[in-house]
N, C-alpha and C positions, 0 to 999 in steps of 0.2 A: 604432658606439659608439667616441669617440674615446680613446687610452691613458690618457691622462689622466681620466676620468669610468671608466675601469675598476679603474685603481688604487685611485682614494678609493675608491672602493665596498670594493675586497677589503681595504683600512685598516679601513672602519668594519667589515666582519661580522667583523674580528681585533680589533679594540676594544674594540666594544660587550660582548661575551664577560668578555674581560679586565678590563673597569671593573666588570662584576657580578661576577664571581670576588672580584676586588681588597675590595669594599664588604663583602662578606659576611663574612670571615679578618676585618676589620677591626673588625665588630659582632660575632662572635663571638668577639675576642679581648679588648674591650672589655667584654665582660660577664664572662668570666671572671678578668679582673682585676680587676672591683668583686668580687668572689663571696671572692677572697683576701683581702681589708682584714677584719681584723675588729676589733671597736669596741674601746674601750683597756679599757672594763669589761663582762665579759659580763653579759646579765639573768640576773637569780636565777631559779631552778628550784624549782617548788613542789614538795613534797613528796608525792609524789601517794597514799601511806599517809593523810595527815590531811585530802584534801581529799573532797568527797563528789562520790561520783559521778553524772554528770548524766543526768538520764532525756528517752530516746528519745523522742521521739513520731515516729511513721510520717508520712510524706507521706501526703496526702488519695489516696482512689483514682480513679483515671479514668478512665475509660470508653473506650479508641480501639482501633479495630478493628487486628487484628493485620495485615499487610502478607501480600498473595499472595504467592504460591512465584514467583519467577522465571520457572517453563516454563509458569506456568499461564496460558491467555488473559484478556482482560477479557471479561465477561458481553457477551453483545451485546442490543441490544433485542428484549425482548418482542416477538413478530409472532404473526397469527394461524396457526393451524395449517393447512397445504394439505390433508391429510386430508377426502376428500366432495369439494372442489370441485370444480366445473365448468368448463372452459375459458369466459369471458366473452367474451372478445375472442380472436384471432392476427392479428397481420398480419405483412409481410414489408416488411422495407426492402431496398432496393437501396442501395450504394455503389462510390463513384467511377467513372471515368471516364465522366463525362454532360455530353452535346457538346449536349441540348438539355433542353424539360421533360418529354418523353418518349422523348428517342433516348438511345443511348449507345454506343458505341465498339466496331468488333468487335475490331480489333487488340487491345482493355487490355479482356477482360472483367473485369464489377465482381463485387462480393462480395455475401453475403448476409447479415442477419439479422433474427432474428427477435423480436417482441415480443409476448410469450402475457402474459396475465390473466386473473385469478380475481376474485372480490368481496373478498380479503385487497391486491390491488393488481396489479404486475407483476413475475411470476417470471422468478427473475433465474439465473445462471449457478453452477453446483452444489446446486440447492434441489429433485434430481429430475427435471427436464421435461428431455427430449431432443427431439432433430429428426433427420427421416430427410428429405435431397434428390432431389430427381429435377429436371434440368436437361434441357428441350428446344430445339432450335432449327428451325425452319420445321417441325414437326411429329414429327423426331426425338431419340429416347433418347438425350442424348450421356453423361449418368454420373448417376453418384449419390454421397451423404456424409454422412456422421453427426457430429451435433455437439449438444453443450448447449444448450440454449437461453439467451439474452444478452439484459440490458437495456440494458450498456453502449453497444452500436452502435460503428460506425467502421471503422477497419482494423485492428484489432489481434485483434477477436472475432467478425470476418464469416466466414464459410466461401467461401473462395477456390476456383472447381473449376480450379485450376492445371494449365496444358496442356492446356483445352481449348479448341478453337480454337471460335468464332461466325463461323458467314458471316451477312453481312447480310440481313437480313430480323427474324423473329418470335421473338421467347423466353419462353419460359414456365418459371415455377421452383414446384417445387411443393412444398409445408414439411409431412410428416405428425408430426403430435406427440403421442406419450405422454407420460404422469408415471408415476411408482412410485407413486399415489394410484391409477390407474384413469382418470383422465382423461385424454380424446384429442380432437383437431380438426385439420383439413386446411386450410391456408388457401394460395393461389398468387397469383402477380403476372405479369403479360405486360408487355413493353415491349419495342421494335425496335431496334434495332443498325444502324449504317453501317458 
């Protein structure tokens, strides 16, 4: 930026300031000085002993709902009650690093989650449903994890088993899911690793 296009600039943010300052002292000096004139006759003043006094009438009343408290949340919509149901569905998504339509990466293992239903729809991430992991590779235990169960998907609410290494070959991941209803289902997903 050349000196010249840096001065104007620090002119006008020292300017611009000063002309609204300036304008404002100017309309408020001008209104106080009409507010000083007074007319050469003043109006007459009723006497307010002989004058009768004027009767009220109420404004009409109206109906509007009083305004929620500030902390308080907005209602959210009516849903059916999970209470009784039945797992309908579970399945298990895989994400990221997927080098084919059924390989995926041993160096960047992917994440998991999961998509449970009921006949109310799909439960979603704090409404209850939990998931317990179990992660194998070519036939071994490599860990396990706990987590909520998510409708979201992606990488923000997959269950990452962080540091653990895949050698190439077979994975299997297996999702056992409770609710605080009593409902339970098991659902797993295989896919291979390079």
């Amino acid at each position: 930026m050349s000196v010249r296009k840096w001065l104007v600039g620090a002119a006008l943010l020292v300017a611009i300031p000063l002309g609204v300052a300036v304008a404002a002292n100017l309309i408020s000096w001008a209104l106080t000085h009409d507010a000083d004139k007074q007319s050469p006759t003043p109006a007459p003043v009723a006497n307010p002993a002989s004058a009768p006094s004027p009767t009220l009438t109420p404004p009409p009343a109206v109906n509007t709902p009083a305004p929620a408290p500030v902390d308080q949340q907005p209602e959210q919509p009516a849903t059916a009650p999970l209470d009784n149901q039945t797992i309908t569905e579970a399945r298990i998504e895989v994400v990221g690093s997927k080098i084919s339509p059924t390989v995926y990466r041993a160096g960047a293992p992917p994440g998991y989650v999961t998509h449970v239903f009921t006949a109310a729809g799909e439960v979603g991430y704090g409404k209850g449903c939990y998931v317990h992991w179990d992660l194998y590779n070519n036939g071994t235990h490599l860990t396990t994890g706990d987590t909520s169960c998510n409708v979201a998907g992606g990488w923000s609410t997959a269950w990452w088993p962080n540091g653990t290494e895949l050698s190439a070959g077979d994975v299997r991941v297996v999702a056992s899911i409770t609710t605080d209803w009593g409902a339970s289902a098991t659902t797993e997903v295989t896919f291979s690793v390079q």
